[in-house]
Short mmCIF file of the C-alpha atoms (twelve columns), coordinates in Angstrom:
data_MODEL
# 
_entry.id   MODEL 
# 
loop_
_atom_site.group_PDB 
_atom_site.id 
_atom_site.type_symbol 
_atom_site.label_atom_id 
_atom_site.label_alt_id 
_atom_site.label_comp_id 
_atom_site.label_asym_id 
_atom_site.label_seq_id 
_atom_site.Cartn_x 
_atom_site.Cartn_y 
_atom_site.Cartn_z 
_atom_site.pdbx_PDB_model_num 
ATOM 1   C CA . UNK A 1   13.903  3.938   6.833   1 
ATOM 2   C CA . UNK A 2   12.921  1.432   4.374   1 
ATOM 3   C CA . UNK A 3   9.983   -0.140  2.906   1 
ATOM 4   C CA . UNK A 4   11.096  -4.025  1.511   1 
ATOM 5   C CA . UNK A 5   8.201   -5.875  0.107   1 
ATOM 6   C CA . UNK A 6   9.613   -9.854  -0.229  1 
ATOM 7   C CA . UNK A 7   8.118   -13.239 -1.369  1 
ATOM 8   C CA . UNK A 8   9.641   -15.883 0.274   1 
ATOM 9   C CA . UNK A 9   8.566   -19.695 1.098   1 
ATOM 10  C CA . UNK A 10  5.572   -20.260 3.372   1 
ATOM 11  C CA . UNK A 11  7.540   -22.623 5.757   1 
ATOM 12  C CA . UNK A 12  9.248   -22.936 8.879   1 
ATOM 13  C CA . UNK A 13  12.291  -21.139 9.132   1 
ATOM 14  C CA . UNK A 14  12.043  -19.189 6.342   1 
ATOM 15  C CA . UNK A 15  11.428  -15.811 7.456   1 
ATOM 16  C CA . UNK A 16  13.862  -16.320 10.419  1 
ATOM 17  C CA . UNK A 17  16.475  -16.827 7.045   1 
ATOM 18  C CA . UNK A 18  15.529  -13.907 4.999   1 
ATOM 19  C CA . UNK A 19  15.889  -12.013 8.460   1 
ATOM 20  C CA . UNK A 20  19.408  -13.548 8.894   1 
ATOM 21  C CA . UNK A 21  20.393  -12.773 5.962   1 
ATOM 22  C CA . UNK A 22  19.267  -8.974  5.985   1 
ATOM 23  C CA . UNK A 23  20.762  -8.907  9.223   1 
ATOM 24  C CA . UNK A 24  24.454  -10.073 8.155   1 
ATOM 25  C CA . UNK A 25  24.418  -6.700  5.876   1 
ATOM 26  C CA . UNK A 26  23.631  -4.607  8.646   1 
ATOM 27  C CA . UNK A 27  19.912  -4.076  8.343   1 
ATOM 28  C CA . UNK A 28  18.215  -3.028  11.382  1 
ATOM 29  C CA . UNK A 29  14.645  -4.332  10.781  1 
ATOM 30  C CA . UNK A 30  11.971  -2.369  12.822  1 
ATOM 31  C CA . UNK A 31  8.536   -4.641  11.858  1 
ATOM 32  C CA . UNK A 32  7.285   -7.384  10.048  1 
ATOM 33  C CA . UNK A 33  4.295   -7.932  8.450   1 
ATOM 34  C CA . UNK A 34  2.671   -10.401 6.239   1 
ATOM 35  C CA . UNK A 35  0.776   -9.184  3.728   1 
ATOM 36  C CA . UNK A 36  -0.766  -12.185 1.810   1 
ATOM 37  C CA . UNK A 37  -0.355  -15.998 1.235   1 
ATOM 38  C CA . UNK A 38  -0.754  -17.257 -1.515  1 
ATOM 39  C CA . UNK A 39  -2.218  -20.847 -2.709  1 
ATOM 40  C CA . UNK A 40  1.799   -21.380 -4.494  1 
ATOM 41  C CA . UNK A 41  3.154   -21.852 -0.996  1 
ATOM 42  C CA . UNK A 42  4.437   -18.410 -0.815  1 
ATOM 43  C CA . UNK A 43  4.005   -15.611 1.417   1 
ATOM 44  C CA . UNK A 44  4.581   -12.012 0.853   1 
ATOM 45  C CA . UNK A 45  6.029   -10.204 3.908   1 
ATOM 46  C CA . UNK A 46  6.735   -6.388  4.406   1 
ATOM 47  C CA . UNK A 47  9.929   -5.469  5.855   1 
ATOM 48  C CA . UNK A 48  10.550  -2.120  7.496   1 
ATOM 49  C CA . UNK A 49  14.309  -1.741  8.123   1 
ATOM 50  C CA . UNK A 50  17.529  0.774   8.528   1 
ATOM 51  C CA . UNK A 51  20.722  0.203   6.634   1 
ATOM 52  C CA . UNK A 52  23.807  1.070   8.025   1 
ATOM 53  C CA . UNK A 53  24.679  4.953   6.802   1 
ATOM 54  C CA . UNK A 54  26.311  4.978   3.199   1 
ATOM 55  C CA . UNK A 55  24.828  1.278   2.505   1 
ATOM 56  C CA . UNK A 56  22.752  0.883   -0.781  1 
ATOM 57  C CA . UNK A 57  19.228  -0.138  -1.591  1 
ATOM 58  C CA . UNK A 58  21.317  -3.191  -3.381  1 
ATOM 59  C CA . UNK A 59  22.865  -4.217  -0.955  1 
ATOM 60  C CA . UNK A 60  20.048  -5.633  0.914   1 
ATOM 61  C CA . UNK A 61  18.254  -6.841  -2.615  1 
ATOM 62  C CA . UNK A 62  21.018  -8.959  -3.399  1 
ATOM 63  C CA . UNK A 63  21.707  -10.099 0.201   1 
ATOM 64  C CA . UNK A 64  17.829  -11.552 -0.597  1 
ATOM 65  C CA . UNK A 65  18.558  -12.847 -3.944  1 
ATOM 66  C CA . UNK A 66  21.173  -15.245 -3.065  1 
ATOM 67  C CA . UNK A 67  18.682  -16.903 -1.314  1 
ATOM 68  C CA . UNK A 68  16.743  -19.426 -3.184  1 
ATOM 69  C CA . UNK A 69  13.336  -19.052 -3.961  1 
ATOM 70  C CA . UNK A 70  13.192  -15.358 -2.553  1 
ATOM 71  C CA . UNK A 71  12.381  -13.016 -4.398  1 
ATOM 72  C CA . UNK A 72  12.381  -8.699  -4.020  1 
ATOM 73  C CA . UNK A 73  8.995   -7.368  -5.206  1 
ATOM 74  C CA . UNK A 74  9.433   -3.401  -4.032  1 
ATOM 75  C CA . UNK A 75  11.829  -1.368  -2.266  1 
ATOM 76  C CA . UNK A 76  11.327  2.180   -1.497  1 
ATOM 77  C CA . UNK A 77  12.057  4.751   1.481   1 
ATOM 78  C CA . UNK A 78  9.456   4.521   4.254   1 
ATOM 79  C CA . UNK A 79  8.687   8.301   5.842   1 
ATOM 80  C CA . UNK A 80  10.616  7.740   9.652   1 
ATOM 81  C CA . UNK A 81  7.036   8.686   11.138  1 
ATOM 82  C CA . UNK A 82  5.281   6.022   9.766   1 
ATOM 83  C CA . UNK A 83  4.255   2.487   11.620  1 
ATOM 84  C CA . UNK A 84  3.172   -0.151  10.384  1 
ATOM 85  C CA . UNK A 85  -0.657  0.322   11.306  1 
ATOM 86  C CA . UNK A 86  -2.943  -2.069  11.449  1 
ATOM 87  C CA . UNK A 87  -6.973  -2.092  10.226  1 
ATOM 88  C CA . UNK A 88  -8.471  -2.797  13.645  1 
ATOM 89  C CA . UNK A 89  -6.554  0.296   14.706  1 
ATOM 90  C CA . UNK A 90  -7.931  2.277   11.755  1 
ATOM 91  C CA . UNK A 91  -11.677 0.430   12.657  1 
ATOM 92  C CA . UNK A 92  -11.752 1.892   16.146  1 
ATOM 93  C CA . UNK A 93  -10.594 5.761   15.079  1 
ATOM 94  C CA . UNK A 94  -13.604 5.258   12.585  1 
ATOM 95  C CA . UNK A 95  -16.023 3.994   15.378  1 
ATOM 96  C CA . UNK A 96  -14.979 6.726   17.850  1 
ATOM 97  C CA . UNK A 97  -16.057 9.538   14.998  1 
ATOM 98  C CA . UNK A 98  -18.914 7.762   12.418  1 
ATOM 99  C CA . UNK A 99  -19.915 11.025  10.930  1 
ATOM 100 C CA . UNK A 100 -16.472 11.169  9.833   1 
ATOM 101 C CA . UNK A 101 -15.184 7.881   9.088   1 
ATOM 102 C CA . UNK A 102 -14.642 7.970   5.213   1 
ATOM 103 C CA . UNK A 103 -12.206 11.051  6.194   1 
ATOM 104 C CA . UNK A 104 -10.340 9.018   8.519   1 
ATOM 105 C CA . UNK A 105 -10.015 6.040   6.617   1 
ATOM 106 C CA . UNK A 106 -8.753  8.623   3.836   1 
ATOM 107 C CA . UNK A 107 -5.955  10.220  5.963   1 
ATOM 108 C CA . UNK A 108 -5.085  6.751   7.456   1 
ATOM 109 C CA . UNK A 109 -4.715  4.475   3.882   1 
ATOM 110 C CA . UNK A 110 -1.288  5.788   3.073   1 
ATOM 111 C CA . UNK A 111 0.131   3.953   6.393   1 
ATOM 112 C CA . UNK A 112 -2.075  1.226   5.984   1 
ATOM 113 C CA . UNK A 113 -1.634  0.258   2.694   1 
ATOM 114 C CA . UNK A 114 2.058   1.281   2.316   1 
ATOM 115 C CA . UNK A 115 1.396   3.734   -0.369  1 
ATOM 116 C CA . UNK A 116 1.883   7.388   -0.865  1 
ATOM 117 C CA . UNK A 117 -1.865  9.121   -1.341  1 
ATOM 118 C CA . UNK A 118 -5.487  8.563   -0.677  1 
ATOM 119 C CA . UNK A 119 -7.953  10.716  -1.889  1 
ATOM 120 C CA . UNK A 120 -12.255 10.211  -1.496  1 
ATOM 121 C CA . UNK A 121 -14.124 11.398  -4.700  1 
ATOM 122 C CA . UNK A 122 -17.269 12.060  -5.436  1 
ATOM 123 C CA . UNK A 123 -18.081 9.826   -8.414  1 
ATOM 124 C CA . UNK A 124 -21.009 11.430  -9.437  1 
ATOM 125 C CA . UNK A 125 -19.621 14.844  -9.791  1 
ATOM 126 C CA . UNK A 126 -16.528 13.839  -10.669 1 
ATOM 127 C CA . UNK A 127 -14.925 16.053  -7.903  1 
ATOM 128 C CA . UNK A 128 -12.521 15.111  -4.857  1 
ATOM 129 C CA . UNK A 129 -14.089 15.358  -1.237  1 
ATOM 130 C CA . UNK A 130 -10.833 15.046  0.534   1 
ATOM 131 C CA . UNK A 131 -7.347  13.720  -0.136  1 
ATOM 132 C CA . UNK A 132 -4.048  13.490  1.756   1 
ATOM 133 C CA . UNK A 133 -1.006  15.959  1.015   1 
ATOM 134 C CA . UNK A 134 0.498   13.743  -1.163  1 
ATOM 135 C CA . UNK A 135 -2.856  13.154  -3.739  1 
ATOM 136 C CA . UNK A 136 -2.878  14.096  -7.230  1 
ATOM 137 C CA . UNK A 137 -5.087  17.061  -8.320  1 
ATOM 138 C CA . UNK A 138 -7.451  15.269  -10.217 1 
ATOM 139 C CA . UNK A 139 -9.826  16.264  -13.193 1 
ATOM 140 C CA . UNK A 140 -13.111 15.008  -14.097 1 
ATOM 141 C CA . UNK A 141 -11.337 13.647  -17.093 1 
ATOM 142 C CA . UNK A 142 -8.732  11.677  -15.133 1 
ATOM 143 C CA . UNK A 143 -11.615 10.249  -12.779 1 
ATOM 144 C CA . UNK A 144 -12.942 8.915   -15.925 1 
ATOM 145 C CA . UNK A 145 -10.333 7.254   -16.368 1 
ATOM 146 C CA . UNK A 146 -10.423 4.947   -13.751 1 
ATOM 147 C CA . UNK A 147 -13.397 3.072   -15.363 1 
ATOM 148 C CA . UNK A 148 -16.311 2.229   -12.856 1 
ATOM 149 C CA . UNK A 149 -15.582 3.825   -9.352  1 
ATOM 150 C CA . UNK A 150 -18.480 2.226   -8.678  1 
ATOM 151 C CA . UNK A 151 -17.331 -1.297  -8.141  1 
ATOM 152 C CA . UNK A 152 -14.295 -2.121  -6.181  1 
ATOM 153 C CA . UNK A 153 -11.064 -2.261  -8.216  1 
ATOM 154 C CA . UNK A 154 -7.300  -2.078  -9.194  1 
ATOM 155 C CA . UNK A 155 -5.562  -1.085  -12.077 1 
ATOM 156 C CA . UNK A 156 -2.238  0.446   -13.894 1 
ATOM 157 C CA . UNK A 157 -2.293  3.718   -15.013 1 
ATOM 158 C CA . UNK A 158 0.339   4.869   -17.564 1 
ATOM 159 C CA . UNK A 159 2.583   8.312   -18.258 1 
ATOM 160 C CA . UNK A 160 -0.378  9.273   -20.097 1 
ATOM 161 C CA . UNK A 161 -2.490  9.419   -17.688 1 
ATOM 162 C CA . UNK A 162 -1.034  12.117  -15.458 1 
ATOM 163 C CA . UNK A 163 1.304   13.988  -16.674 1 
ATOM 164 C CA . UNK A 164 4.640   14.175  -14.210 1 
ATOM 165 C CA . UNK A 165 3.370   11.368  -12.505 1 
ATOM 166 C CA . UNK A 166 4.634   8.324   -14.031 1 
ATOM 167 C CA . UNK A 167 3.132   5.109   -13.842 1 
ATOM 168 C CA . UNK A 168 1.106   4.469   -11.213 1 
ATOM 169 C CA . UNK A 169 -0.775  1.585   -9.310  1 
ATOM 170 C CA . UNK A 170 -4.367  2.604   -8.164  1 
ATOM 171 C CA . UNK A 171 -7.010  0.549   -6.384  1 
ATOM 172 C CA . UNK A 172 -10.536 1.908   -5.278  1 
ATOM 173 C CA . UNK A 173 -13.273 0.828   -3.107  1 
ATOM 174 C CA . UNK A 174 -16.787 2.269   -2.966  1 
ATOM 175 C CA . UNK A 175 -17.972 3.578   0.189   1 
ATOM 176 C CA . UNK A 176 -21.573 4.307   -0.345  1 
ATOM 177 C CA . UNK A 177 -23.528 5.527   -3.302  1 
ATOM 178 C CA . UNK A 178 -21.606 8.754   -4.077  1 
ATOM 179 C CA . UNK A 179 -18.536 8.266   -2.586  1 
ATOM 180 C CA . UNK A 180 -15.211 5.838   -3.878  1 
ATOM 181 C CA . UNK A 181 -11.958 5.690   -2.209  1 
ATOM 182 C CA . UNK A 182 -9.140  5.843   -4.205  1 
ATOM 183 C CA . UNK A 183 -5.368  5.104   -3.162  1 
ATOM 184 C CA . UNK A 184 -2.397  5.169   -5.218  1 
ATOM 185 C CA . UNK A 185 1.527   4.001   -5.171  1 
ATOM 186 C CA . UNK A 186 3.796   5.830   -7.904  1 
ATOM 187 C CA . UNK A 187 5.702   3.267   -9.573  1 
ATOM 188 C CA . UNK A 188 3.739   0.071   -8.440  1 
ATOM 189 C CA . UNK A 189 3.775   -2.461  -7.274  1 
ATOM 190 C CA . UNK A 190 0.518   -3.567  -8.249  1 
ATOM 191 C CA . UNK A 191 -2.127  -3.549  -5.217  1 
ATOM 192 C CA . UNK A 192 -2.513  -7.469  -4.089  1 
ATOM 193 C CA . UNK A 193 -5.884  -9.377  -3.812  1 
ATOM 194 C CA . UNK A 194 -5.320  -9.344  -0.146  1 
ATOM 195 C CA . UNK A 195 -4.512  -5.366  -0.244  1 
ATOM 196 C CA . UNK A 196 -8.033  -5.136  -2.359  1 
ATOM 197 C CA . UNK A 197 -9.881  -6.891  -0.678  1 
ATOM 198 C CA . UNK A 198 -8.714  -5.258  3.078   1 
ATOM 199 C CA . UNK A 199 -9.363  -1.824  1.357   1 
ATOM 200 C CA . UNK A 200 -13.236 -2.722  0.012   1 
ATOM 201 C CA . UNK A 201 -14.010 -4.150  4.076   1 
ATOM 202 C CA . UNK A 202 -12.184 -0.594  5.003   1 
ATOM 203 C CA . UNK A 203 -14.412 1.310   2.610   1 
ATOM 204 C CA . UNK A 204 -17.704 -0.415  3.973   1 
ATOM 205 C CA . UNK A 205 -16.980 0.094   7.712   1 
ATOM 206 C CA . UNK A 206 -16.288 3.506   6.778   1 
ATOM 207 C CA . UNK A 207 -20.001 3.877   5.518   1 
ATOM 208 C CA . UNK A 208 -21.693 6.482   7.754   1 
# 
C-alpha cells in the first residue's frame, strides 16, 4: 500500500481526473481524503492506493505530473493495517476512557495524521510519558530542542538533531500544563496548517 499526498485544482472534475489518470497505470486506490484547501484554489488530497506488482513509485508520480497544475507533494508506503481514520473516531475512543485520553490520542496520531510516531512528554521534566513503537528515544537535550512545548507548533529538525534519524518534520500540541504531544514524519513533508491545527483541537479534547 501507498501513501500519495497530491495538490490538485479545487474544481469540479478534478479529482475524478487525477483518479483517472492513476487509474490508467493500474493503481487500485483504496480512500480519499482531503486534507486542506487552501485560499490559492487548491486542495490537497491523500491518496491511499496499490500498484500493480513490479510497478514503481514513478510511475504513478509522473502519471500525476502530466497533468497540469497537479502537483506530487509525498509518496511513501502506507503499513497494509492502517485506515484512513478519522478525528471523530479518535474523539469517541477518548470519551469512552477520559482518564486515559492523552494515551489514546498518542497511540492513535500515527493513523491520523499519516505519520510514523507519536510520543506524550512531560515538558517539565523533560521525560517521555508514553510513545508509540515507532518514537524516537528522546533526551532532555533533544526535547530542548523543540523550543516551547508549551505552545502549539511545527517545525524541521535537521541530521543534527538525531543522529540516524535524518530530517524530520515535527509538530506538537499542548495538552494541559505538563503534558505536550509530539508527532513526527521522517523525511517531511512539513505538517499543514490544517494538520496543526486538527492536532492542537485533538490535544485539548484529550485534556483529562
Amino acid at each position: 500500500m501507498l501513501l500519495l499526498r497530491v495538490e490538485l485544482p479545487d474544481r469540479p472534475g478534478a479529482l475524478g481526473q487525477v483518479a483517472t489518470a492513476m487509474g490508467g497505470v493500474g493503481a487500485d486506490i483504496s480512500a480519499i481524503e482531503i486534507v486542506e484547501r487552501r485560499s490559492d484554489g487548491h486542495v490537497i488530497d491523500d491518496f491511499i492506493l496499490a500498484m500493480p506488482p513490479g510497478s514503481l513509485a514513478e510511475t504513478i508520480i509522473n502519471a500525476c505530473a502530466e497533468m497540469p497544475d497537479v502537483k506530487v507533494l509525498w509518496l511513501s508506503r502506507y503499513p497494509d493495517q492502517w485506515n484512513l481514520e478519522s478525528d471523530i473516531e479518535v474523539i469517541n475512543r477518548m470519551s469512552k476512557q477520559r482518564a486515559r485520553a492523552a494515551e489514546i490520542l498518542t497511540e492513535d496520531a500515527p493513523t491520523v495524521f499519516r505519520c510514523e510516531w507519536a510520543s506524550l512528554v512531560d515538558r517539565k521534566g523533560l521525560k517521555v510519558l508514553h510513545a508509540t513503537e515507532r518514537a524516537p528515544e528522546f533526551t532532555a537535550d533533544q526535547l530542548r530542542e523543540l523550543g516551547d512545548l508549551a505552545k502549539a507548533g511545527r517545525q524541521a529538525m535537521g541530521e543534527d538533531w538525531m543522529p540516524d534519524w535524518g530530517d524530520v518534520a515535527v509538530a506538537a500540541a499542548p495538552v494541559d500544563e505538563d503534558r505536550t504531544l509530539l508527532v513526527g514524519r521522517q523525511g517531511g513533508p512539513e505538517f499543514l496548517d490544517s494538520e496543526l491545527f486538527r492536532l492542537e483541537h485533538l490535544a485539548s479534547v484529550a485534556r483529562a
